[in-house]
mmCIF file as gemmi writes it, N, C-alpha and C atoms, coordinates in Angstrom:
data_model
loop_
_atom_site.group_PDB
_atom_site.id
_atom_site.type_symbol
_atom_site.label_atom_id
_atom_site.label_alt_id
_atom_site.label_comp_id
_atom_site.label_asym_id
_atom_site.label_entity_id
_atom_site.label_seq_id
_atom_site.pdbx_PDB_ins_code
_atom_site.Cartn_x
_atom_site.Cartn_y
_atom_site.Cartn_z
_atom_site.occupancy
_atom_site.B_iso_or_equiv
_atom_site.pdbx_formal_charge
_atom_site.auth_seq_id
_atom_site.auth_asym_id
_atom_site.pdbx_PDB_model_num
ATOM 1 N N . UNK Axp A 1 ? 21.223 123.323 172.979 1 0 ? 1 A 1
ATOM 2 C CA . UNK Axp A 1 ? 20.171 124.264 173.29 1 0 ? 1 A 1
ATOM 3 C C . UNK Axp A 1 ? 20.455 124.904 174.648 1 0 ? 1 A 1
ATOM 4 N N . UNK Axp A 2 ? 20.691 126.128 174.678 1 0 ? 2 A 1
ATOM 5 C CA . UNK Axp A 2 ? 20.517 127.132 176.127 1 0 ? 2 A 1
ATOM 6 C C . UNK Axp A 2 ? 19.592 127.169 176.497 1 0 ? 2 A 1
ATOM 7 N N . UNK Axp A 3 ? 18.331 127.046 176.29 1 0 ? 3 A 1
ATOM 8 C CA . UNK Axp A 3 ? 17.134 127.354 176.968 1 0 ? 3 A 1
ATOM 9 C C . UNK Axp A 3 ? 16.134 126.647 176.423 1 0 ? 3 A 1
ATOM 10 N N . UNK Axp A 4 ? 15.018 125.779 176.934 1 0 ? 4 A 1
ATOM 11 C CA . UNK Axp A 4 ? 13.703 125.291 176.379 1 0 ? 4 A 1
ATOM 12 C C . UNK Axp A 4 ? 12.667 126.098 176.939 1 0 ? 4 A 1
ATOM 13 N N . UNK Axp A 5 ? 11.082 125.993 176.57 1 0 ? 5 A 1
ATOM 14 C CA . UNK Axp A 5 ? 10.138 126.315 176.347 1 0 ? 5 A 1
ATOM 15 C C . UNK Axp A 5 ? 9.313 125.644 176.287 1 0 ? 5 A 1
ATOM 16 N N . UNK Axp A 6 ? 8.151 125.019 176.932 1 0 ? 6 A 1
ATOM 17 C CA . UNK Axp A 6 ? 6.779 124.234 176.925 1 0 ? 6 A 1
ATOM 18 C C . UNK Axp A 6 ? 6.092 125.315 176.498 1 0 ? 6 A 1
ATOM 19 N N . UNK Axp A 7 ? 5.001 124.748 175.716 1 0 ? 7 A 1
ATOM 20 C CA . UNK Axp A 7 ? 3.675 124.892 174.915 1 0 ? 7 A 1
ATOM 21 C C . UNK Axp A 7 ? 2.672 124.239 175.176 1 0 ? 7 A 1
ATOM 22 N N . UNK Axp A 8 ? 1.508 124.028 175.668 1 0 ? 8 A 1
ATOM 23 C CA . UNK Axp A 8 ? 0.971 122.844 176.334 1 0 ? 8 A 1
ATOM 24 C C . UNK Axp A 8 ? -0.591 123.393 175.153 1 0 ? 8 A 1
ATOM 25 N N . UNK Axp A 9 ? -1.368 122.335 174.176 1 0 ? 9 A 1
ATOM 26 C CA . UNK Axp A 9 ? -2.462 122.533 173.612 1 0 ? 9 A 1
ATOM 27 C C . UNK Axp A 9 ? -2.899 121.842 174.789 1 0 ? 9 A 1
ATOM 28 N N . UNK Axp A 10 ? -4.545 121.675 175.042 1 0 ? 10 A 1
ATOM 29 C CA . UNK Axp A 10 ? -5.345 121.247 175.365 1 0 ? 10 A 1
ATOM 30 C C . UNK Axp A 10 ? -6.317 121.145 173.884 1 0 ? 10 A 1
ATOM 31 N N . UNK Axp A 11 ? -6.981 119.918 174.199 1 0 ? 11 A 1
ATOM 32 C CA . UNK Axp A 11 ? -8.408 119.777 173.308 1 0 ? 11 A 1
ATOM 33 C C . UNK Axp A 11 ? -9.446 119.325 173.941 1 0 ? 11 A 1
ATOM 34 N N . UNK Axp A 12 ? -10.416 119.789 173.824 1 0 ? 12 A 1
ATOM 35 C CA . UNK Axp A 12 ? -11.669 119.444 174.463 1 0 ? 12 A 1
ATOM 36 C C . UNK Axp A 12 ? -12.736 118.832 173.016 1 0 ? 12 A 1
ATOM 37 N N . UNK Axp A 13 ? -13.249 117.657 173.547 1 0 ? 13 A 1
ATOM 38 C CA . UNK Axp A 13 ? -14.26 117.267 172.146 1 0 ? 13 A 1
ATOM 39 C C . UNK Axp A 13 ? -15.385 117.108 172.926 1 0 ? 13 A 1
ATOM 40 N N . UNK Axp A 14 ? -16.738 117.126 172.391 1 0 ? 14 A 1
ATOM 41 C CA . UNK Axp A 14 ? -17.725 117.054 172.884 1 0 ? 14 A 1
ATOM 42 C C . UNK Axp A 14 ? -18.724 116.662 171.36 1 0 ? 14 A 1
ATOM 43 N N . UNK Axp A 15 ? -20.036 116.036 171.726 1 0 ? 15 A 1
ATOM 44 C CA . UNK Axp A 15 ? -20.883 115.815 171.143 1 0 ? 15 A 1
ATOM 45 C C . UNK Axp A 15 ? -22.1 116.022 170.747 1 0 ? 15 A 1
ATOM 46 N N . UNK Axp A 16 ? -22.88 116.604 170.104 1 0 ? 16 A 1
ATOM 47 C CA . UNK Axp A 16 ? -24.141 117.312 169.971 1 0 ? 16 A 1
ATOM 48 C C . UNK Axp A 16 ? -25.009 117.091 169.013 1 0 ? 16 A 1
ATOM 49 N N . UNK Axp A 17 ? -25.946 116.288 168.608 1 0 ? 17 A 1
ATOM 50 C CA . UNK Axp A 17 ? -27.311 116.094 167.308 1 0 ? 17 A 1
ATOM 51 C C . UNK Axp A 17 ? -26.273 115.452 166.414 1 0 ? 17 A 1
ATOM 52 N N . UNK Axp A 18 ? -25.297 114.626 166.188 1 0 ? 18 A 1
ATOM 53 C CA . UNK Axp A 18 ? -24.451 114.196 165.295 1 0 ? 18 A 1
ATOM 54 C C . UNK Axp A 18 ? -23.104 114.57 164.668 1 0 ? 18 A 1
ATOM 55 N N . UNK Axp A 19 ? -22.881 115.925 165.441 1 0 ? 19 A 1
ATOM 56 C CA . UNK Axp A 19 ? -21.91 116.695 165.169 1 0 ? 19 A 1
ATOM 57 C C . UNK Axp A 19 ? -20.844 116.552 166.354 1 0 ? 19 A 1
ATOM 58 N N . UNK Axp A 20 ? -20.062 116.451 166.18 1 0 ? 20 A 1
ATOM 59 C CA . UNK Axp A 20 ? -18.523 116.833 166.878 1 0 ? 20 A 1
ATOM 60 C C . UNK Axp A 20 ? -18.118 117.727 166.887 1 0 ? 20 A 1
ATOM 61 N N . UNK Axp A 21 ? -17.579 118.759 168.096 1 0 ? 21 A 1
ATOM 62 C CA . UNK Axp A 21 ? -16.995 119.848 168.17 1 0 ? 21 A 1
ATOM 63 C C . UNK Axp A 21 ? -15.514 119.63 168.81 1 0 ? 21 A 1
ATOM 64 N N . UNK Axp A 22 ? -14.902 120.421 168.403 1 0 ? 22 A 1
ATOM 65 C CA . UNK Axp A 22 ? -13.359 120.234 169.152 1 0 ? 22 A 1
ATOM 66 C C . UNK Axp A 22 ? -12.767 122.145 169.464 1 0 ? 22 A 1
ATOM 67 N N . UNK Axp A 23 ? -12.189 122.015 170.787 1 0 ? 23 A 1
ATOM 68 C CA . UNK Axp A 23 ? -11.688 123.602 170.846 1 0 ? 23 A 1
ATOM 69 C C . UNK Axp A 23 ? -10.203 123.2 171.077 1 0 ? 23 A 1
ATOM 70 N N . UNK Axp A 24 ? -9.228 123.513 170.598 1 0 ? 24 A 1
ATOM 71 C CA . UNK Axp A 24 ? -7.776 123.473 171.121 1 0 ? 24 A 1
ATOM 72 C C . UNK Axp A 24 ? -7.404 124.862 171.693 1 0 ? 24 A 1
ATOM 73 N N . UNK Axp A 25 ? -6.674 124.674 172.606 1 0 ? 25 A 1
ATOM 74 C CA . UNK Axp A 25 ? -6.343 125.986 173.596 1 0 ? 25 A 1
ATOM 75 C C . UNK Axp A 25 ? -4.578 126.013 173.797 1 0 ? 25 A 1
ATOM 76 N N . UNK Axp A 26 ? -4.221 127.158 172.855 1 0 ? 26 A 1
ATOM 77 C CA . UNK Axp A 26 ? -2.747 127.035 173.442 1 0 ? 26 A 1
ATOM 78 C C . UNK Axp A 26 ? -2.238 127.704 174.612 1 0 ? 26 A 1
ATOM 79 N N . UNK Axp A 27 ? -1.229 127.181 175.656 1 0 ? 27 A 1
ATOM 80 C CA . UNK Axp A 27 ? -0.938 127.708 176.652 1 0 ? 27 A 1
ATOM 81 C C . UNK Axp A 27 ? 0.099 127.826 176.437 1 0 ? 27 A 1
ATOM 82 N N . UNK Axp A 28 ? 0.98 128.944 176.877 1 0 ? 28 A 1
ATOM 83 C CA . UNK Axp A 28 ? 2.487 129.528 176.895 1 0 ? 28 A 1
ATOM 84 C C . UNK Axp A 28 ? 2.365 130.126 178.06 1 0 ? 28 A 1
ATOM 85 N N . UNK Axp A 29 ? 3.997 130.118 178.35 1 0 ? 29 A 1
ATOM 86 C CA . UNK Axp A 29 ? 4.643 131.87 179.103 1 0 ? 29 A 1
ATOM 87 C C . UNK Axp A 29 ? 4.062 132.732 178.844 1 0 ? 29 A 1
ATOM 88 N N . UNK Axp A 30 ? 3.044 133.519 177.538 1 0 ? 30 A 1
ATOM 89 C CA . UNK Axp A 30 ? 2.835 134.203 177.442 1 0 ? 30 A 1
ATOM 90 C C . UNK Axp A 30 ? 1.379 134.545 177.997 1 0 ? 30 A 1
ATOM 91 N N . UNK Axp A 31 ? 0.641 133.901 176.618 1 0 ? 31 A 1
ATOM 92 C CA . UNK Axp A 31 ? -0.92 134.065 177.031 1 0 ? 31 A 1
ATOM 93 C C . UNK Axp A 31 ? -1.262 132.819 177.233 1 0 ? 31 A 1
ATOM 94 N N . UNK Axp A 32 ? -2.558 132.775 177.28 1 0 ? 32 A 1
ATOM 95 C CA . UNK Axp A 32 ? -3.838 131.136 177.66 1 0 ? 32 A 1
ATOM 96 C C . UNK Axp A 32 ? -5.022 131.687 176.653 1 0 ? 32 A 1
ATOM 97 N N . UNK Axp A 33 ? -4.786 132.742 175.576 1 0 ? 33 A 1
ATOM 98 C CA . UNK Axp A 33 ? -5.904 132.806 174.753 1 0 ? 33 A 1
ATOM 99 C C . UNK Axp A 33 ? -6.378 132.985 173.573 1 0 ? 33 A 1
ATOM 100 N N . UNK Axp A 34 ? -5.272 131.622 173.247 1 0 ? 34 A 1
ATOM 101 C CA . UNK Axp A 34 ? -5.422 131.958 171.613 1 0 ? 34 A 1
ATOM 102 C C . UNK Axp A 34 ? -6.487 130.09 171.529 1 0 ? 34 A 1
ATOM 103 N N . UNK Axp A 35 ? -7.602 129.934 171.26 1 0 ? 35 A 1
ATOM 104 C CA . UNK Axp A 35 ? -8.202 129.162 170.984 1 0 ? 35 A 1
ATOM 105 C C . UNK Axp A 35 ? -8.867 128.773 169.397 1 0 ? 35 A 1
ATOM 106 N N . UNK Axp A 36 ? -8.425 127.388 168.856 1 0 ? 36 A 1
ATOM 107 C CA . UNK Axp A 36 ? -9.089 127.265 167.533 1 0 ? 36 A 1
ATOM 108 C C . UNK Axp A 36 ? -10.314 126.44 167.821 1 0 ? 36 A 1
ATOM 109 N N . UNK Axp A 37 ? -11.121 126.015 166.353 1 0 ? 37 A 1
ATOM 110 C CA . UNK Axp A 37 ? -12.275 125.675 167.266 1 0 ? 37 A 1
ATOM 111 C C . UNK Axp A 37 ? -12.491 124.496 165.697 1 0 ? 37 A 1
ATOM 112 N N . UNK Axp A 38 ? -13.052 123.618 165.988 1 0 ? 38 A 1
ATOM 113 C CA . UNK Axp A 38 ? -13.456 122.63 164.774 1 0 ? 38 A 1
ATOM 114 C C . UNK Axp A 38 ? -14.563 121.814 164.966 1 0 ? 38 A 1
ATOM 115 N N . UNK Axp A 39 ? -15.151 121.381 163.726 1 0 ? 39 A 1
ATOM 116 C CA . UNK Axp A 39 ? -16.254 120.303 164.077 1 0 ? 39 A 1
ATOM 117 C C . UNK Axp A 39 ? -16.881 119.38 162.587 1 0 ? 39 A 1
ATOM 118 N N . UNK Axp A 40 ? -17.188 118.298 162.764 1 0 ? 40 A 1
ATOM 119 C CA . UNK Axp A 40 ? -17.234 117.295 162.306 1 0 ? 40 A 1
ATOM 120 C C . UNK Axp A 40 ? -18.394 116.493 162.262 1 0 ? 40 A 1
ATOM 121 N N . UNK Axp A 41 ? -19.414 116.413 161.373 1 0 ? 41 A 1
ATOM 122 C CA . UNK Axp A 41 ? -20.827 116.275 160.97 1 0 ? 41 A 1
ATOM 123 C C . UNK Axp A 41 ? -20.923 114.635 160.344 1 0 ? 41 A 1
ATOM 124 N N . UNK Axp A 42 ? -21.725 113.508 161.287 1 0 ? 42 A 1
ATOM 125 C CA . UNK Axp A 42 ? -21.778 112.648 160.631 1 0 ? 42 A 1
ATOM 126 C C . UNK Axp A 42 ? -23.291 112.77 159.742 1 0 ? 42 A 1
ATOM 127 N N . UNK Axp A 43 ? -22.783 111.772 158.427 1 0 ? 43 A 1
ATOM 128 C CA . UNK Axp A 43 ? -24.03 112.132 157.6 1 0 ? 43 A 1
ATOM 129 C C . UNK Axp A 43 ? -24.871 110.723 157.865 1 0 ? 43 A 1
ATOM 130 N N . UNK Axp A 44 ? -25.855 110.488 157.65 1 0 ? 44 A 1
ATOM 131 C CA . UNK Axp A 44 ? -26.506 109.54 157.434 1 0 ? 44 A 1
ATOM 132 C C . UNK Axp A 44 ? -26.235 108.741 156.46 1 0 ? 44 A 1
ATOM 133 N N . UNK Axp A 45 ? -25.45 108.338 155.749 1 0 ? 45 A 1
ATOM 134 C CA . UNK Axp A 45 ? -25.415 106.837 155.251 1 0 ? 45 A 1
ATOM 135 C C . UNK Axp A 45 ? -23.765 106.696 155.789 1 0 ? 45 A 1
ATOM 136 N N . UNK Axp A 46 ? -23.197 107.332 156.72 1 0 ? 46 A 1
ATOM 137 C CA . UNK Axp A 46 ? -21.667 107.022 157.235 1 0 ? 46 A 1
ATOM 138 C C . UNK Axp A 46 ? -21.836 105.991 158.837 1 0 ? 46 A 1
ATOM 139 N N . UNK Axp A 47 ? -20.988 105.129 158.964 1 0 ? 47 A 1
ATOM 140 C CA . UNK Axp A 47 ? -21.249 104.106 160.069 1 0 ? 47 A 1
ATOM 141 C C . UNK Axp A 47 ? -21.298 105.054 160.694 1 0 ? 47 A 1
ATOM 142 N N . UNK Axp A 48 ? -21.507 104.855 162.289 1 0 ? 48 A 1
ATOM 143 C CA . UNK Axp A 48 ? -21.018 105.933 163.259 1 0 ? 48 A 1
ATOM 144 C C . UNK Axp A 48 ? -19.797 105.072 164.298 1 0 ? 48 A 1
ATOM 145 N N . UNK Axp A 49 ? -18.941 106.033 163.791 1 0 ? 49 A 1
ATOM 146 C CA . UNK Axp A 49 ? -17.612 106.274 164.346 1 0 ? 49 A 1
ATOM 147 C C . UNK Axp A 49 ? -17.185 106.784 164.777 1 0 ? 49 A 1
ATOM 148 N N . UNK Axp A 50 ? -17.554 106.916 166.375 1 0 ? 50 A 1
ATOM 149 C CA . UNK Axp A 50 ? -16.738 108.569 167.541 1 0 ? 50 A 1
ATOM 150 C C . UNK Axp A 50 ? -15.608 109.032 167.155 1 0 ? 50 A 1
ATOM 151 N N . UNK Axp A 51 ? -14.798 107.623 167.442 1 0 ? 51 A 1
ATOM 152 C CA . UNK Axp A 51 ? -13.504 108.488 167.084 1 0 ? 51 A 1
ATOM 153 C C . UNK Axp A 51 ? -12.963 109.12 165.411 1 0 ? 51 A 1
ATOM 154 N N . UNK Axp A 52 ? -13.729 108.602 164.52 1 0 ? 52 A 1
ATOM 155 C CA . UNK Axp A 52 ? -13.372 109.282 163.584 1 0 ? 52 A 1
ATOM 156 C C . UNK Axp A 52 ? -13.778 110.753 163.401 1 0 ? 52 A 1
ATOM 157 N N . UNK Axp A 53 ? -15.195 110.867 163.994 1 0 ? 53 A 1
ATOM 158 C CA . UNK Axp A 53 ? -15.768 112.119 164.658 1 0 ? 53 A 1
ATOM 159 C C . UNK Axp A 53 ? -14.463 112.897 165.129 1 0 ? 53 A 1
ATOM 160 N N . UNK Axp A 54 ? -13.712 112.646 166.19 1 0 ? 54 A 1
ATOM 161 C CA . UNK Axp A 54 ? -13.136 112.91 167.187 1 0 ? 54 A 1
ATOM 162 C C . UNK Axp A 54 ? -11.714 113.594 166.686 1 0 ? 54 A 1
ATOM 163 N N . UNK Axp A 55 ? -11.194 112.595 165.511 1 0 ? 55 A 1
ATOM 164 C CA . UNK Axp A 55 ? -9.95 113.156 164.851 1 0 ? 55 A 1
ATOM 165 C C . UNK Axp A 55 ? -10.359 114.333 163.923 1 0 ? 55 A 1
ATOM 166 N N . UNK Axp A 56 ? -11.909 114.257 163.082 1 0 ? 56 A 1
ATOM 167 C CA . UNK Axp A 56 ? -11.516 114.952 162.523 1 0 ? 56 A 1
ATOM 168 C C . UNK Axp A 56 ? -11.727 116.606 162.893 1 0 ? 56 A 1
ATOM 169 N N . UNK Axp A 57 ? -13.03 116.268 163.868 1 0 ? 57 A 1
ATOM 170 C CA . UNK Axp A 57 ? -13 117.832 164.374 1 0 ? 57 A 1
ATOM 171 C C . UNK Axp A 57 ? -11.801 118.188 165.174 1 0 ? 57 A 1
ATOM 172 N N . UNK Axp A 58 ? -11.155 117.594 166.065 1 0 ? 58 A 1
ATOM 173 C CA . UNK Axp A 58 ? -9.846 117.73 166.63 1 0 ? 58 A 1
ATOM 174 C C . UNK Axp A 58 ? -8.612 118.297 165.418 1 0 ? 58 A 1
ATOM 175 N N . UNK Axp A 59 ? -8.498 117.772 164.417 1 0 ? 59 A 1
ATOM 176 C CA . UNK Axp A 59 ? -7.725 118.401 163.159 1 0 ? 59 A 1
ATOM 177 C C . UNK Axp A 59 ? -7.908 119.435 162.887 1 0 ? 59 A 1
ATOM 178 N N . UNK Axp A 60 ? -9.258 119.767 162.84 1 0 ? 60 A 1
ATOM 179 C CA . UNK Axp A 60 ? -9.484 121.237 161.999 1 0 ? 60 A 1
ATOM 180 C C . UNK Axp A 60 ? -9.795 121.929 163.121 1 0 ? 60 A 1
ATOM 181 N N . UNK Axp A 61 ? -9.509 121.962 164.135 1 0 ? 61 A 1
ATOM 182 C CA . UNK Axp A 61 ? -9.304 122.485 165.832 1 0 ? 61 A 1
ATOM 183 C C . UNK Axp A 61 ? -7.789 123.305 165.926 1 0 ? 61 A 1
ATOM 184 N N . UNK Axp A 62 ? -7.131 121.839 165.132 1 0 ? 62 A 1
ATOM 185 C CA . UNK Axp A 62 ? -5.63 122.186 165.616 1 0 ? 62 A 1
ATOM 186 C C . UNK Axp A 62 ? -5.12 123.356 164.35 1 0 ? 62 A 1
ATOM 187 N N . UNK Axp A 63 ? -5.342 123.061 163.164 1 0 ? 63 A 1
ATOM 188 C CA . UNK Axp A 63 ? -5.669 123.5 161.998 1 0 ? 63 A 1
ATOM 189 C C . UNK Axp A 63 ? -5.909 125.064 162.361 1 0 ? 63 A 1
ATOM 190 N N . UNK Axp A 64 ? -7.18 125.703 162.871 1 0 ? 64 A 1
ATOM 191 C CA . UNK Axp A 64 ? -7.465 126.941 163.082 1 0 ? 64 A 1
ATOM 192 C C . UNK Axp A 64 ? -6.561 127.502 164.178 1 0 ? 64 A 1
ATOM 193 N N . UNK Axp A 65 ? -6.481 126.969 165.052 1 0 ? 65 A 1
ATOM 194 C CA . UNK Axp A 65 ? -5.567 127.213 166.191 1 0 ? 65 A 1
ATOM 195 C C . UNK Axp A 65 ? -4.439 127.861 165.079 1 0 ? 65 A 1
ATOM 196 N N . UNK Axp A 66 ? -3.73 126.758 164.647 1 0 ? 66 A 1
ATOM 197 C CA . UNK Axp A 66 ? -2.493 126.972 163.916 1 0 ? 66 A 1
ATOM 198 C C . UNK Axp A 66 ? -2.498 129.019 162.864 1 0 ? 66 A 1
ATOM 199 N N . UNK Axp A 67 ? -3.237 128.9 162.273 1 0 ? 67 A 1
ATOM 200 C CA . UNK Axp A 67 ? -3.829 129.86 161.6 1 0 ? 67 A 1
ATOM 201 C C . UNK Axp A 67 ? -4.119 131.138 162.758 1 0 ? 67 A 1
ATOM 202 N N . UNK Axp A 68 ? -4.497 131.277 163.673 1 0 ? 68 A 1
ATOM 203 C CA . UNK Axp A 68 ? -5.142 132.155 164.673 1 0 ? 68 A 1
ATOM 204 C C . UNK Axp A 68 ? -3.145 132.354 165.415 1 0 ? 68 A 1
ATOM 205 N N . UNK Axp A 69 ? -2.327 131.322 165.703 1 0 ? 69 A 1
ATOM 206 C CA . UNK Axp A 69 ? -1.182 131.59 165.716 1 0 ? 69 A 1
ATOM 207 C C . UNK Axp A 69 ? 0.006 132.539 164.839 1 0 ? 69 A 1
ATOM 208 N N . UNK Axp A 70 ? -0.37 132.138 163.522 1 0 ? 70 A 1
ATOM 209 C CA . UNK Axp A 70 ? 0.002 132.872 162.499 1 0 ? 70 A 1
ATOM 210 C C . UNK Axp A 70 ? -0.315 134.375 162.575 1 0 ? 70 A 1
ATOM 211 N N . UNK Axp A 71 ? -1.169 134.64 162.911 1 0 ? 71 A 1
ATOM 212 C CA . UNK Axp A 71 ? -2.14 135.989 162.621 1 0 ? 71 A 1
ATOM 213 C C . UNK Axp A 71 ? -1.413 136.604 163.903 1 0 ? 71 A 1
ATOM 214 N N . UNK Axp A 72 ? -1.409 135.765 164.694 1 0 ? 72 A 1
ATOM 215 C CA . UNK Axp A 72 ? -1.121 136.956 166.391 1 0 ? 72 A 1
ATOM 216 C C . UNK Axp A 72 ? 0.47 137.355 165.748 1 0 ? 72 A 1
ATOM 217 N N . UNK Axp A 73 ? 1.04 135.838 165.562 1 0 ? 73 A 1
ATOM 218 C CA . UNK Axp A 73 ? 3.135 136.115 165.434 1 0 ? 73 A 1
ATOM 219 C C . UNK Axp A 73 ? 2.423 137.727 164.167 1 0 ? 73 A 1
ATOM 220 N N . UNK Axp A 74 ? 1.929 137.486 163.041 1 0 ? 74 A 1
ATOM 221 C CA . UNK Axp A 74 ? 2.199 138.501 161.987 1 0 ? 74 A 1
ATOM 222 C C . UNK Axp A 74 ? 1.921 140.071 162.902 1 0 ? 74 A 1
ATOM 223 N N . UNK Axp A 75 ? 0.464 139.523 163.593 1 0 ? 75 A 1
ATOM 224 C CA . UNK Axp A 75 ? 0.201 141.284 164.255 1 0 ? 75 A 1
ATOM 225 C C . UNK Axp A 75 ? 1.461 141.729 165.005 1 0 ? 75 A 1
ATOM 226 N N . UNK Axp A 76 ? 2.082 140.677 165.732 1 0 ? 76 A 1
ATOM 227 C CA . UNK Axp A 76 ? 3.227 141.297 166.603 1 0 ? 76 A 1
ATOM 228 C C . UNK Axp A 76 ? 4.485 141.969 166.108 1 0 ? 76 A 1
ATOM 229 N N . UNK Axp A 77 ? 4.936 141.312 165.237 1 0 ? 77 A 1
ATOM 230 C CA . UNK Axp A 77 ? 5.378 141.766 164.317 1 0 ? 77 A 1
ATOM 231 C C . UNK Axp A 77 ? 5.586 142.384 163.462 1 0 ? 77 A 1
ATOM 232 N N . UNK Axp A 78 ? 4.504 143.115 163.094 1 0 ? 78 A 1
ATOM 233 C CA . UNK Axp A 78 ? 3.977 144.424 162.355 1 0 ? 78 A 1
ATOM 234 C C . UNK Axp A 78 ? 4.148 145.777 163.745 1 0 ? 78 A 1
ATOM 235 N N . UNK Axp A 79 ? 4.121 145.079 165.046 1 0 ? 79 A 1
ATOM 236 C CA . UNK Axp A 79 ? 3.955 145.645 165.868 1 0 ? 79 A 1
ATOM 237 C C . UNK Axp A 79 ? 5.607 146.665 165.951 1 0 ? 79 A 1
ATOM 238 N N . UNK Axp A 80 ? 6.002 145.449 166.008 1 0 ? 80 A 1
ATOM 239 C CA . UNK Axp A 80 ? 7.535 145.813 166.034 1 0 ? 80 A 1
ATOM 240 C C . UNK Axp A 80 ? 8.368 146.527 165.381 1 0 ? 80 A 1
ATOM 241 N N . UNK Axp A 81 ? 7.829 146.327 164.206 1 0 ? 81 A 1
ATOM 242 C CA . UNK Axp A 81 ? 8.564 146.685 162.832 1 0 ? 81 A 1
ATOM 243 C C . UNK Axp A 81 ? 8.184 148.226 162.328 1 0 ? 81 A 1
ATOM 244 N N . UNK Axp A 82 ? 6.502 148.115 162.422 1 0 ? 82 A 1
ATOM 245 C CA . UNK Axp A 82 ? 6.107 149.292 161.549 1 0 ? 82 A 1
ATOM 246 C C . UNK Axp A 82 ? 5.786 148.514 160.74 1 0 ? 82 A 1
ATOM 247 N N . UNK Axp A 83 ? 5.876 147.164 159.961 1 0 ? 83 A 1
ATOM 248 C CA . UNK Axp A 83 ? 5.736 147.319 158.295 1 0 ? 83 A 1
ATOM 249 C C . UNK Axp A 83 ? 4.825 146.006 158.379 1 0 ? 83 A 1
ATOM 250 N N . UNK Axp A 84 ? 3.796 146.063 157.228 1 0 ? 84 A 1
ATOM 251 C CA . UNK Axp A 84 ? 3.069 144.954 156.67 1 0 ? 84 A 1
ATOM 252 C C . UNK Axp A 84 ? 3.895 143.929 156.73 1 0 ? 84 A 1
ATOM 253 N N . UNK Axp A 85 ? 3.359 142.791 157.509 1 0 ? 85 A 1
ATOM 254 C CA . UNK Axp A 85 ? 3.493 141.466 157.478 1 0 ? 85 A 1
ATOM 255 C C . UNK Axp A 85 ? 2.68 140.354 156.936 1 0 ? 85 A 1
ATOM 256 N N . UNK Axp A 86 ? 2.989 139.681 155.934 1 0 ? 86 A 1
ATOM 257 C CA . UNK Axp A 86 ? 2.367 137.942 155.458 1 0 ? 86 A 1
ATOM 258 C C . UNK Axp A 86 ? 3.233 137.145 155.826 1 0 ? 86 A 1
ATOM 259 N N . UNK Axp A 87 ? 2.925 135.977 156.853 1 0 ? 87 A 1
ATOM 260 C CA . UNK Axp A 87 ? 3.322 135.273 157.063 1 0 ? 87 A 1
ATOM 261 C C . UNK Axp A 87 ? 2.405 133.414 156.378 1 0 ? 87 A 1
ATOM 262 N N . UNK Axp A 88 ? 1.575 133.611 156.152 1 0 ? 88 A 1
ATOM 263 C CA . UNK Axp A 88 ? 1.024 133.1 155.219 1 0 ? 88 A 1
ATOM 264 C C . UNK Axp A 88 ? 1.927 132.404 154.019 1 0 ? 88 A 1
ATOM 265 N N . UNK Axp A 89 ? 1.456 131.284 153.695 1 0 ? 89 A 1
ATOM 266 C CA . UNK Axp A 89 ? 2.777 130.936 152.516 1 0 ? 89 A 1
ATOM 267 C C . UNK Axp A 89 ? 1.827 130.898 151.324 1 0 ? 89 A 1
């Protein structure tokens, strides 16, 4: 490899009326503002389990993030090109 690159997510979880929220924030060289966002609802007959709280809104955090990544690479790229992009599988 000639050259590396850090990517640094952050996740923030927090707690509210039974629900779990999670925001992941990717940081690059480039921008600091592509943020996904997730959250995770315990029901009443489920034990209560933070951290299961914790993974799963954190997943579907990282999950949207991932998706909101997709969308910027396709816009840029369309940018470049001129032509309709799916990057979507």
């Amino acid at each position: 490899m000639t050259a590396m690159k850090r990517w640094n997510v952050e996740i923030l979880i927090g707690e509210v009326d039974n629900r779990t929220y999670a925001e992941a924030q990717l940081y690059d060289e480039i921008r600091d503002d592509l943020v996904g966002t997730g959250q995770a609802r315990l029901r009443p007959q489920e034990p209560d389990i933070p951290e299961i709280g914790d993974e799963i809104a954190a997943a579907r955090a990282l999950s949207d993030l991932g998706h909101r990544l997709l969308a910027t690479a396709a816009g840029d790229l369309e940018e470049a090109t001129h032509d309709h992009v799916s990057l979507e599988r």
